[in-house]
Structure formats: structure tokens, C-alpha cells
TIFI-912813 format. One line per field, with one value per residue (C-alpha): residue number from 1; x negated, y negated, z negated. Coordinates in nm, 4 decimals, always signed. Layout:
! TIFI-912813
pos = NUM,...
x = X,...
y = Y,...
z = Z,...
END
This chain:
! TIFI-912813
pos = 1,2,3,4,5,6,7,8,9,10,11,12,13,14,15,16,17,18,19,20,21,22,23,24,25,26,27,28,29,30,31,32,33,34,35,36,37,38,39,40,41,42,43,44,45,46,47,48,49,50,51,52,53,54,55,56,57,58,59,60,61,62,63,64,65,66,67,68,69,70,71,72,73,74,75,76,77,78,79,80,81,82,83,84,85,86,87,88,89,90,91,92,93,94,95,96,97,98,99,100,101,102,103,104,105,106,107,108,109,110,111,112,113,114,115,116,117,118,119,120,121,122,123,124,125,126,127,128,129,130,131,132,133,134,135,136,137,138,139,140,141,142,143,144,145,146,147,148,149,150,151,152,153,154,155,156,157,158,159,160,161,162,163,164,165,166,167,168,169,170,171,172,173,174,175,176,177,178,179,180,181,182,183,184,185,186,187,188,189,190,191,192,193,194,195,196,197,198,199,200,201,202,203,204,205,206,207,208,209,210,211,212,213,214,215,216,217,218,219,220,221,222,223,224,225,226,227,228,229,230,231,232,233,234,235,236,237,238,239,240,241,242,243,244,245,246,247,248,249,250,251,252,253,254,255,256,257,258,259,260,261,262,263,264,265,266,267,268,269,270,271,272,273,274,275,276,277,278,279,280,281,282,283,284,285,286,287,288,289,290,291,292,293,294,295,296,297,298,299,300,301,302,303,304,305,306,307,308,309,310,311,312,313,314,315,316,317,318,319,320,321,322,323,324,325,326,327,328,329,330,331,332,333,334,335,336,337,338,339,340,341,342,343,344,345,346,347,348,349,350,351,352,353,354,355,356,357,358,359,360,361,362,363,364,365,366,367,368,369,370,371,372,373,374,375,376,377,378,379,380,381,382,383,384,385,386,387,388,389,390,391,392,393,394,395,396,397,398,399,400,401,402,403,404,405,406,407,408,409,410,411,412,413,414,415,416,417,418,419,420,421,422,423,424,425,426,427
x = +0.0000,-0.0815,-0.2212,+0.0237,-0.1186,+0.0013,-0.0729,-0.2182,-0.3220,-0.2951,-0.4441,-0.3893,-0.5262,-0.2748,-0.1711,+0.1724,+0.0217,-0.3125,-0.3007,-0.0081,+0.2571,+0.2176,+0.2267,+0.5236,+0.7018,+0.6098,+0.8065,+1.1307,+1.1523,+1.0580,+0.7233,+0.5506,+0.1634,+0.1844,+0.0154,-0.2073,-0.5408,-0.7612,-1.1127,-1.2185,-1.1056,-0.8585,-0.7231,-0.8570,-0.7038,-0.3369,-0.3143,-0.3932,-0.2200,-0.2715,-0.1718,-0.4899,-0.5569,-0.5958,-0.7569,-0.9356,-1.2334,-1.4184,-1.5850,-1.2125,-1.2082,-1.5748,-1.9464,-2.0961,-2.4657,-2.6659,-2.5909,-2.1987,-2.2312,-2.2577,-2.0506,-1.7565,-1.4112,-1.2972,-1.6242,-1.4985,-1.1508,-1.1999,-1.3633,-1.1596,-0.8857,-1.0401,-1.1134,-0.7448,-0.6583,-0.9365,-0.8293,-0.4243,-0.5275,-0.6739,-1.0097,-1.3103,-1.6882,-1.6563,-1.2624,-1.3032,-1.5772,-1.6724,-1.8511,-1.5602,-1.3826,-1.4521,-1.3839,-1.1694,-1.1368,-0.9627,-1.2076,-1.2812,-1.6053,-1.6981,-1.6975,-1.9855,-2.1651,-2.1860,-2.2526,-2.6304,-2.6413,-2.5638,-2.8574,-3.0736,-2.9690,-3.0318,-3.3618,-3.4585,-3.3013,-3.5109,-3.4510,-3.3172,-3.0618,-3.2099,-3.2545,-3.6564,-3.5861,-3.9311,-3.8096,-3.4922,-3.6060,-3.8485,-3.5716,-3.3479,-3.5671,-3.5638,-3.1799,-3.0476,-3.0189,-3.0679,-2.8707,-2.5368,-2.6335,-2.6228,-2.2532,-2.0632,-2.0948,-1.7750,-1.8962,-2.0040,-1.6735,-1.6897,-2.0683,-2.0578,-1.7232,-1.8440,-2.2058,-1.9538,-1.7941,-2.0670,-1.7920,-2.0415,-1.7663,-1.6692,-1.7195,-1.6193,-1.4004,-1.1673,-1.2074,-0.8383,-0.7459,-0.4098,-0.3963,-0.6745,-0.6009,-0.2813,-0.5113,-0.7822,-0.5001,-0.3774,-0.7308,-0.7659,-0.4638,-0.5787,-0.9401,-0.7252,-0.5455,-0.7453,-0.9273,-1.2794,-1.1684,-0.9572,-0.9600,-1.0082,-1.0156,-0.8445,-0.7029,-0.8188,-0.9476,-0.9712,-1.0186,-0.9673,-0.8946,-1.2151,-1.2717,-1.4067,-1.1028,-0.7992,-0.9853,-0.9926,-0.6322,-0.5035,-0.6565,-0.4611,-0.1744,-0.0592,-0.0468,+0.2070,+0.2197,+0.4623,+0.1866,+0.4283,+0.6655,+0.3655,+0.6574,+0.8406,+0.6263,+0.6001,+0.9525,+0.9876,+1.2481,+1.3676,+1.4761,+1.2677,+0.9215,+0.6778,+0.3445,+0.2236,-0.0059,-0.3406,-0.4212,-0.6406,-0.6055,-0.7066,-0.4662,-0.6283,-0.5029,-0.6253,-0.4926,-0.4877,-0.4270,-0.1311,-0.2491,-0.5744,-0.3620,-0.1405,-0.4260,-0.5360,-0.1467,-0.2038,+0.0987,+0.2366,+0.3489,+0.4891,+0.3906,+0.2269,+0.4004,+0.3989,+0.1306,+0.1632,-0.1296,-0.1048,-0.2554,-0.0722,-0.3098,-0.1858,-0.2966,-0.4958,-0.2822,+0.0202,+0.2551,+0.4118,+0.6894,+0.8944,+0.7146,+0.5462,+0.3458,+0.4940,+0.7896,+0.5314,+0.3498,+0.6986,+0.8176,+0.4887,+0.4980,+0.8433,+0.7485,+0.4519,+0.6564,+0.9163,+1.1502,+1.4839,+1.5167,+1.8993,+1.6330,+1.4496,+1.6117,+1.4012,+1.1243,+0.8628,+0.8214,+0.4656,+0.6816,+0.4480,+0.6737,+0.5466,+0.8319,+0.7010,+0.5906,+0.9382,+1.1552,+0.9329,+0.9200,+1.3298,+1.3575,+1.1343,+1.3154,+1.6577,+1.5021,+1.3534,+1.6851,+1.9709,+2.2770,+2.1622,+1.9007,+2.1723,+2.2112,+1.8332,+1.7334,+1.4049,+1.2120,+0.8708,+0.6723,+0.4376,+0.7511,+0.5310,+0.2285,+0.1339,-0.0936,-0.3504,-0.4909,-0.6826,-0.5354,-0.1981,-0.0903,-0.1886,-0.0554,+0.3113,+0.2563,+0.2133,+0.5989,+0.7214,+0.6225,+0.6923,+1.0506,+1.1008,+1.0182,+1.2166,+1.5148,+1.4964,+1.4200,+1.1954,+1.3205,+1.2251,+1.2497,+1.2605,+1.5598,+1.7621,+1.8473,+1.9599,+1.7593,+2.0259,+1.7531,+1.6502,+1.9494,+1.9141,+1.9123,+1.5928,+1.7113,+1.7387,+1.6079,+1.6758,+1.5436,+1.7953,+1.8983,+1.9394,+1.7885,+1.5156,+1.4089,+1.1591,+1.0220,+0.8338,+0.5405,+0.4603,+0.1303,+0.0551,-0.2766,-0.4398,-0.6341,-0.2839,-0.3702,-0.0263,+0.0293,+0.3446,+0.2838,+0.5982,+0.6098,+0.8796,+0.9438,+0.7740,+0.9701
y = +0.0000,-0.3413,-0.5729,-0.8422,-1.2058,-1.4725,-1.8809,-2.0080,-2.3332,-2.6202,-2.9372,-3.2160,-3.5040,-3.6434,-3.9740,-3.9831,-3.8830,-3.8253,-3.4898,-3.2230,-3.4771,-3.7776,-3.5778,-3.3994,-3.7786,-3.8807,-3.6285,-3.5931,-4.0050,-3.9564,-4.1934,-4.2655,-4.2498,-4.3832,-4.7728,-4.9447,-4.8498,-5.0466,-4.8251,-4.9533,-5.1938,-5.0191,-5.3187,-5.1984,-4.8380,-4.7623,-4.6321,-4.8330,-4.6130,-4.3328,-4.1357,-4.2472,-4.1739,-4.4737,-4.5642,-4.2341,-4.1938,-3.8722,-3.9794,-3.9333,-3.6004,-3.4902,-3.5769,-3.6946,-3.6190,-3.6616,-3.5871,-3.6208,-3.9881,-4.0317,-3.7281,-3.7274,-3.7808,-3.4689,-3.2737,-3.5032,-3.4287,-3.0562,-3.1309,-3.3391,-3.0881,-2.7935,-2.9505,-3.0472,-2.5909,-2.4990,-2.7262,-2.6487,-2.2617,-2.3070,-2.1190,-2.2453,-2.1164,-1.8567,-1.7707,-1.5373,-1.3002,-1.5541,-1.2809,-1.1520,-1.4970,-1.6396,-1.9148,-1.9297,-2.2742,-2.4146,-2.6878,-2.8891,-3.0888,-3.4398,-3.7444,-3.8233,-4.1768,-4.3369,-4.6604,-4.4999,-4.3019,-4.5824,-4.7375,-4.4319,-4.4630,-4.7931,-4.7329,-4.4800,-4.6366,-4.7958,-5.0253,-4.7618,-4.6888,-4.3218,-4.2253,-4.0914,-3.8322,-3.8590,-4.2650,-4.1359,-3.8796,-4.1539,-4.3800,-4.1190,-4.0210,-4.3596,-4.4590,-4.0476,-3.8964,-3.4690,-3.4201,-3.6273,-3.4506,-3.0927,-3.2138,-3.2403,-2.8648,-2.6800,-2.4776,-2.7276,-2.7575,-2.4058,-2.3608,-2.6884,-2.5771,-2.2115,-2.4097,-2.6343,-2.3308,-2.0625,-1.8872,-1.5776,-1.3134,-1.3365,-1.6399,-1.8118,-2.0482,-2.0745,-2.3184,-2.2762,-2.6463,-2.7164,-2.3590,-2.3469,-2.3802,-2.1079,-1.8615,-1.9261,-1.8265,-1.5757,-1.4048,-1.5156,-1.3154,-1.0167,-1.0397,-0.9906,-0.7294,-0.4491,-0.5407,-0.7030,-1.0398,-1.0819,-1.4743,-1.6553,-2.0762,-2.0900,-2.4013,-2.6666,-3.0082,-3.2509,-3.6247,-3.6013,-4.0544,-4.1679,-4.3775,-4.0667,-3.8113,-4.1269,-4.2062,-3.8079,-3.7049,-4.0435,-3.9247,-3.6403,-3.8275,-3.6540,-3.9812,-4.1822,-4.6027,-4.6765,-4.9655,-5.1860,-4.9670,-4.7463,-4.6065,-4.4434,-4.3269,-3.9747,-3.8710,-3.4700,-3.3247,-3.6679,-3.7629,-4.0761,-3.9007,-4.0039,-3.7682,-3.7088,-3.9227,-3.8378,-3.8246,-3.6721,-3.4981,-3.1204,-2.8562,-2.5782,-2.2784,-2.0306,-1.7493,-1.4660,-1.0808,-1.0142,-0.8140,-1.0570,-1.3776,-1.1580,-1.0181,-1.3554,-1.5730,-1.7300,-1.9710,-1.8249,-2.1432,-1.8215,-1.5377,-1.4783,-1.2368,-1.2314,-1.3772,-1.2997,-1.3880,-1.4434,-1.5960,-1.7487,-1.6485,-1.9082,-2.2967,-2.4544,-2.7809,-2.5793,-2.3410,-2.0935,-2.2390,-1.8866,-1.9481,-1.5585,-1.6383,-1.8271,-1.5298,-1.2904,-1.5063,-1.4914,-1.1677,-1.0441,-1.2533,-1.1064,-0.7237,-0.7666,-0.9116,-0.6241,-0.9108,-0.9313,-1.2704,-1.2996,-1.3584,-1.7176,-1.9920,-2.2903,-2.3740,-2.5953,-2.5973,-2.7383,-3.0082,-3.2405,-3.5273,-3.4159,-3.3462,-2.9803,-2.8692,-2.9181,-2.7914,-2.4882,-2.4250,-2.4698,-2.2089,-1.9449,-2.0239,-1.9671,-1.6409,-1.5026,-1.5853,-1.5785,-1.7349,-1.7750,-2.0464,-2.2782,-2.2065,-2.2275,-2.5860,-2.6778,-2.9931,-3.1562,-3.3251,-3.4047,-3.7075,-3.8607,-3.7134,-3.7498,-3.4262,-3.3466,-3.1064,-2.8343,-2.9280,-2.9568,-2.5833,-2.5781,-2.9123,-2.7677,-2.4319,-2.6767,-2.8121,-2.4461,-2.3632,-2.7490,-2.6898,-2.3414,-2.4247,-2.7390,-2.6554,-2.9491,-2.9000,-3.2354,-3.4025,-3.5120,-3.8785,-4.1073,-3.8514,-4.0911,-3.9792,-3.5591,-3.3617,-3.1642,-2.8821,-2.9528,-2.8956,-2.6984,-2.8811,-3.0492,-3.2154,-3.5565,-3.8493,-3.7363,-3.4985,-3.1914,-3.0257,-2.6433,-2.3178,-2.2134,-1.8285,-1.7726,-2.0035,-1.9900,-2.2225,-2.1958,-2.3736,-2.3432,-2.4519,-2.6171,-2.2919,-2.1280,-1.9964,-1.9242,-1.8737,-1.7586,-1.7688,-1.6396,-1.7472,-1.6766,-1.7216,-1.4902,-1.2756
z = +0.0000,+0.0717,-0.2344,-0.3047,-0.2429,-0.4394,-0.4691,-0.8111,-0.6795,-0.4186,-0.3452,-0.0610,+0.0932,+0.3015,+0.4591,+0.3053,-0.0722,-0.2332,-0.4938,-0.4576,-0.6490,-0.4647,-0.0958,-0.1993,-0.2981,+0.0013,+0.2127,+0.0039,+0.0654,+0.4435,+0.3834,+0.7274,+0.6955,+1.0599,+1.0911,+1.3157,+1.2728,+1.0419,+0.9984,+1.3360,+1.6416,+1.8594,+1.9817,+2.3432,+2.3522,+2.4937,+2.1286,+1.9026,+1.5740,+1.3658,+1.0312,+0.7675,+0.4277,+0.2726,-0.1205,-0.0710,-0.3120,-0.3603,-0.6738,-0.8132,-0.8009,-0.8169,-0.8539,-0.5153,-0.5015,-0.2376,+0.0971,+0.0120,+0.0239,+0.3277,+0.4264,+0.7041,+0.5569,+0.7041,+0.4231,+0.1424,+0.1755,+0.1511,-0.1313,-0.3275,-0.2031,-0.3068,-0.6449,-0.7095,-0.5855,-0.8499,-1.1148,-1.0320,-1.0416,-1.3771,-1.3182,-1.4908,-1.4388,-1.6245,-1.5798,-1.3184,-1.1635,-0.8653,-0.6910,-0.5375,-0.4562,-0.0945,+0.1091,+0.4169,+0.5718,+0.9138,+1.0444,+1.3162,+1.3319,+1.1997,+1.3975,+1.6641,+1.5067,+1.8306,+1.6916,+1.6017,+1.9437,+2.1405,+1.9614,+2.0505,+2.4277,+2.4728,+2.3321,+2.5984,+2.9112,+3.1578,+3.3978,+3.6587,+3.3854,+3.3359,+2.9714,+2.9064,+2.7018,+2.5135,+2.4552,+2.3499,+2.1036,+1.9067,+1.9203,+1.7425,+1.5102,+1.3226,+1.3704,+1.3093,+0.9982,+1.1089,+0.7502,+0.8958,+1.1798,+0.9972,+0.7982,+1.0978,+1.1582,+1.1181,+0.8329,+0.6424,+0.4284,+0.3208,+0.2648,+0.0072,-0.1878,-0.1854,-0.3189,-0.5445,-0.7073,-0.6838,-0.4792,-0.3346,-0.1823,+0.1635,+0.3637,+0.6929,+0.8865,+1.2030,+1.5069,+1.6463,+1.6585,+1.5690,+1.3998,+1.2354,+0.8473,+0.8936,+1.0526,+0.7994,+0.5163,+0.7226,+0.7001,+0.3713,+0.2665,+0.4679,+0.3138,-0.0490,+0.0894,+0.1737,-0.1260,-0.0265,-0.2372,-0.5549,-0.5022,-0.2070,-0.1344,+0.2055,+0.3966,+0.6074,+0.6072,+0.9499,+0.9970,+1.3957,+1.3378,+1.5274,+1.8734,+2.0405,+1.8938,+2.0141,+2.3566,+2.4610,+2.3638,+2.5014,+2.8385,+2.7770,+2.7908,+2.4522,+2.1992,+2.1383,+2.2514,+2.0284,+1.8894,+1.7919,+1.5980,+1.4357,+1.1399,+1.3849,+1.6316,+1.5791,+1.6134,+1.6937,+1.8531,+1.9325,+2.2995,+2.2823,+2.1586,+2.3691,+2.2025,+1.8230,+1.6266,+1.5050,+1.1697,+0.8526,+0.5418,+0.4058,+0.2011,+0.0421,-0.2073,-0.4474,-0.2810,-0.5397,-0.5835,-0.7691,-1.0557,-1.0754,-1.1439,-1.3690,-1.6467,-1.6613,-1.7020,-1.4107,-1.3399,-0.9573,-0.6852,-0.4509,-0.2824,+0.0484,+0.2407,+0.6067,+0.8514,+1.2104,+1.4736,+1.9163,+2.2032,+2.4950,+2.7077,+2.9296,+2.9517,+2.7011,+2.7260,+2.7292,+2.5523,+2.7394,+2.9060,+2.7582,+2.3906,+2.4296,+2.2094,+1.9813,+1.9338,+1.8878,+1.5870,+1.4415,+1.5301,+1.3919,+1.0428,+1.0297,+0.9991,+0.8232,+0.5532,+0.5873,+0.6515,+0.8197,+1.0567,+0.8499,+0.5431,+0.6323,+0.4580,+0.5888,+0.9006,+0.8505,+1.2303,+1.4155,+1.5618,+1.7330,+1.9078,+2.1833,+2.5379,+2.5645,+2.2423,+2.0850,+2.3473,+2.3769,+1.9839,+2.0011,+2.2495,+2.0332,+1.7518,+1.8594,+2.0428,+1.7325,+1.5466,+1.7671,+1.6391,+1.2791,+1.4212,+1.4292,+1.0799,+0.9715,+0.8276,+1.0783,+0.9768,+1.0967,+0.8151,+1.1318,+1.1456,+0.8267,+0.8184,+1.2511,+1.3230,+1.0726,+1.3401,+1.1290,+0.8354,+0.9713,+0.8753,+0.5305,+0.4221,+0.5758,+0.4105,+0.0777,+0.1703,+0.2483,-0.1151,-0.2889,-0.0706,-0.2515,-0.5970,-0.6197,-0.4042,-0.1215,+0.2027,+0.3302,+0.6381,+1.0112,+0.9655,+1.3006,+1.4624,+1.5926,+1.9617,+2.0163,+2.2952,+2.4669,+2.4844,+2.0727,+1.9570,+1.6067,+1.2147,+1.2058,+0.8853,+1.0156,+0.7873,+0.4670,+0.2468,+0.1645,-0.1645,-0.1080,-0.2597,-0.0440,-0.1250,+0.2099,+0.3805,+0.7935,+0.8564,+1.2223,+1.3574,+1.7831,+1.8816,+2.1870,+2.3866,+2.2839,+1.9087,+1.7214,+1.3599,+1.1537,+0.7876,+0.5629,+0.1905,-0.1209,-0.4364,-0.6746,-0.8943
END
């Protein structure tokens, strides 16, 4: 038999609430974390807004030592995050055997200073406009610092909170974009379950805010313009969304085995029942204009949690605001669930929170579980206008009072990554 997985503790960093508290606050009052940008100039980009955490401090949460200072948001908010899961979970240094906990993290990578690099090619270019590569590398070596150079790597997160903790079991990350942090609990859960963990820190933790990360997905075409009305610019399932909004945070767990967190009273959030894992296999822009994969994540979640569809009480869906994504989620929704989809409350806290990218799946796997143990289901604020083809409850503008026993996170990634994650109530 399976090990059972439960969550002892949670922490977030998110642009609608700093700490577990605050974020959930935010959502039951439909908060928008969506402004105009203020941590650089956009004032030349078709979009000039995004979702930021603002009054962030990591010294709040935990000593910064050298080279943390300096650090990319995205490192310091999986810290701070993973601080707020350890402290939440109640373990202490010598609380647990920290041998056999690992760390599982969802991550991106941090952002490219090009201030300095410009610096560095501008150096090295000649009058021809070629760049001398022997100019350029003497020119780098007194403007680039190889240690921000080393942070930026995607398992940099894990390796300094694993460092942090003296976590030593099983370590690694995944690089699945948008579904990063639900495949890295996913895996984390797994890991438990056959027995090769008893505690793992799993979640995810991106800051994709930056002039590099808003010029590239606006040449996607995938960002919203809606400068002028930055509250209500991400807007899913509306029929006036016009593409999500970038933004930053991190969510991480203590993902437990049952019996563990039982012989030491460890207070239970939920449990962790079902994860199901596809690929498209399709475009990397694109879902699957059918939502294959996106059913099968489901489908899959579903019978690994030995779960009837007639049992889901509540979707946190991946609801981006953008045309496709939300007509194609729709469609696998009321596929996986027939008729009863109609019936099934479906909100996007992407509405507040714009897309937190690898951290997007953990911080709405934090509102399956806040939604659960306080009976309210958060809303999608900014629904104003009905798609025809979005045409299920998506909870419009205000938060919902109902009991909420199991709960479906879904999180669909660019390259096609999909992720189901099922939680309930522990009993």
C-alpha cells in the first residue's frame, strides 16, 4: 500500500499577501496584486504592468549572510517561504531526523543583469561593432560577480534551503514552466510514498517581473495592454481578456508521511491524495486544441486518488486570461466531469495574483487547502463579460462560503507539461 502524504506546513510570498494569512485575505476580498510596474522603467514596452511583491524583506524572516544579499528575488523568496513551511510545520533542528527529509522545488532561473552586461559589451566592441571576445572577457571580469552569476541557476533555491535546514535526503528540482512547483510536489509526494523520504520541502518560487522576462512574452503576444486599468487586467475566462500578467512569489510545504507527522502531534493542513502527470506532445505555445493532455493530468490525479469525478467539490483551475488557455481548460473540464461540471465551483486566483509562473501551482494548491479548511471558495475577480464557450461557475467576484471536502489544482505549462494535484481534508 501506498504511504499516506499529508501537509504540516505552508508558506507564501505572493503579490496579493506576504506569509500564509495575509495571501489567503487577499483572495477571499478579491485583492488585485496587478499595478504598473515600479522596480524599473517600462514606460517603453506595450506592457507596461505586472503582479509584484511589494515591502518584501528577507531579513524578516531569516538571517541573510553573504551571498543572499545580493541574491535574485525569485532565491529570497523561496527562502523566506520555506522559512514560514518549516516554522508552520513546527520542526526544529533537532525535531526530526533531517537525513531523510529532501527538497523538491519548481524553479525557473533568476533574472539576466543586463545593466552589467551591457557594460561588458560595450567594453569589448570595436569600432566595426564586433565584440573581441578577449576585450569582453576583461571587461566582465571587473563589472560580473561569477557568484550572482552561480545564484541564478535553477537549483540554487533548493541547494541553499536544503544548506539552510541541513535537509540531506533526496534532492532536486523541475524546469516545467508554468507547472513546475505542482510537478515538484507531485514528485515530492511520490518520493514519500514508496518510502525514500519521511519529510520533504516541495514548492516553487519565481520572480519572472524583469525587462528581459515582459519584452519576450510580449513578443509572444501573450500579456495583457490593459496599462491603464492594471486592477483588472487579468480577467480569466472573461470575454474581454486580452493575455495574463506576469508576476512573482514562491509557495512551499512540508509534505509529510502520515504516521511521521502523527508520532510527533504534528498539526495536519490536509492530505495529499492524487497527482496525475502528461505531455501534450503538441505545440509549445499551445494546448491541445482537444485538452489531451490536460484530461489525462486529471483523469490520472483522479485514480490515483481512488476518486470518483462525483467527489471534487471545488477547481482551482490554471486560468491564465489568456483566449485559448481558458476555453481549452473549459472544455477538459466539462469532459472530465460531464454534467456535474456545471455544478463544480471553478475559480482563478491568477484574477489577483497574474501568473507566478513556477510558483503559480503551489501558491493555488495553498488556496485548495486554505478553501477546505475554512469553508470558502476564493473568487475570479474582473468577470464581468460571459464567454459563450466559458461557460461553467468560475465564482465571479466574490469569495464563496461552502464546505469544500476535495479540492483539484490543475497547472498546464508552456512545452505542454500538465499537472493535476488532488487534496482533502484529513480525517
Amino acid at each position: 500500500m501506498k504511504r499516506r502524504v499529508v501537509i504540516t506546513g505552508m508558506g507564501a510570498i505572493t503579490p496579493v499577501g506576504i506569509g500564509v494569512d495575509d495571501y489567503w485575505r487577499g483572495l477571499v476580498n478579491g485583492k488585485s496584486g496587478v499595478d504598473t510596474i515600479s522596480a524599473y522603467d517600462a514606460s517603453t514596452f506595450s506592457t507596461r504592468i505586472a503582479a509584484q511583491v511589494r515591502d518584501f524583506r528577507l531579513e524578516q524572516f531569516c538571517a541573510v549572510e553573504e551571498p543572499l544579499q545580493c541574491a535574485d528575488r525569485w532565491l529570497q523568496f523561496a527562502l523566506a517561504a520555506a522559512q514560514m513551511a518549516v516554522d508552520d510545520a513546527g520542526l526544529q533542528p533537532g525535531s526530526i531526523d533531517w537525513v531523510n527529509c529532501g527538497v523538491y522545488l519548481g524553479a525557473g532561473e533568476g533574472a539576466t543583469d543586463l545593466a552589467r552586461f551591457g557594460e561588458s559589451v560595450l567594453a569589448a566592441s570595436g569600432e566595426s561593432g564586433q565584440i573581441d571576445p578577449r576585450l569582453f572577457a576583461e571587461a566582465a571580469a571587473g563589472l560580473i560577480d561569477p557568484m550572482d552569476d552561480l545564484m541564478r541557476e535553477a537549483n540554487m533555491p533548493g541547494a541553499l534551503i536544503a544548506a539552510r535546514f541541513g535537509a540531506m535526503g533526496y534532492s532536486s528540482n523541475s524546469l516545467t514552466a508554468c507547472a513546475a512547483s505542482g510537478q515538484a510536489i507531485g514528485e515530492a509526494m511520490r518520493i514519500i510514498q514508496r518510502g525514500d523520504a519521511d519529510v520533504m520541502i516541495a514548492g516553487g518560487a519565481h520572480a519572472m517581473t524583469s525587462p528581459l522576462d515582459l519584452l519576450g512574452f510580449s513578443l509572444l503576444s501573450a500579456l495583457s495592454k490593459r496599462n491603464d486599468e492594471p486592477q483588472k487586467a487579468s480577467r480569466p475566462f472573461d470575454a474581454h481578456r486580452d493575455g495574463f500578467v506576469l508576476g512573482e512569489g514562491a509557495g512551499i510545504f512540508i509534505l509529510e508521511e502520515l504516521g511521521h507527522a502523527l508520532a510527533r502531534k504534528a498539526r495536519i493542513h490536509a492530505e495529499l491524495v492524487g497527482y496525475g502527470l502528461s505531455c501534450d506532445a503538441y505545440r509549445v505555445t499551445d494546448m491541445h486544441p482537444e485538452a489531451r493532455g490536460a484530461i489525462i493530468a486529471i483523469k490520472r490525479a483522479l485514480a490515483d486518488a481512488e476518486l470518483p469525478p462525483e467527489d471534487v467539490d471545488y477547481i482551482n483551475a490554471h486560468g491564465t486570461s489568456t483566449l485559448e488557455n481558458d476555453r481549452t481548460e473549459t472544455y477538459a473540464i466539462k469532459t472530465t466531469f460531464g454534467q456535474r461540471a456545471y455544478r463544480i465551483p471553478v475559480s482563478s486566483t491568477k484574477s489577483m495574483t497574474g501568473h507566478l509562473v513556477a510558483a503559480a501551482g503551489a501558491t493555488e494548491l495553498i488556496a485548495c487547502i486554505l478553501a477546505i479548511k475554512n469553508g470558502v471558495v476564493p473568487p475570479t475577480i474582473n468577470y464581468e463579460f460571459p464567454d459563450p464557450e466559458c461557460d461553467l461557475d468560475y465564482v465571479p467576484n466574490e469569495a464563496r462560503e461552502m464546505k469544500v471536502d476535495v479540492a483539484l489544482s490543475n497547472s498546464f505549462g508552456f512545452g505542454g507539461q500538465n499537472v493535476a494535484l488532488l487534496v482533502r481534508s484529513f480525517t
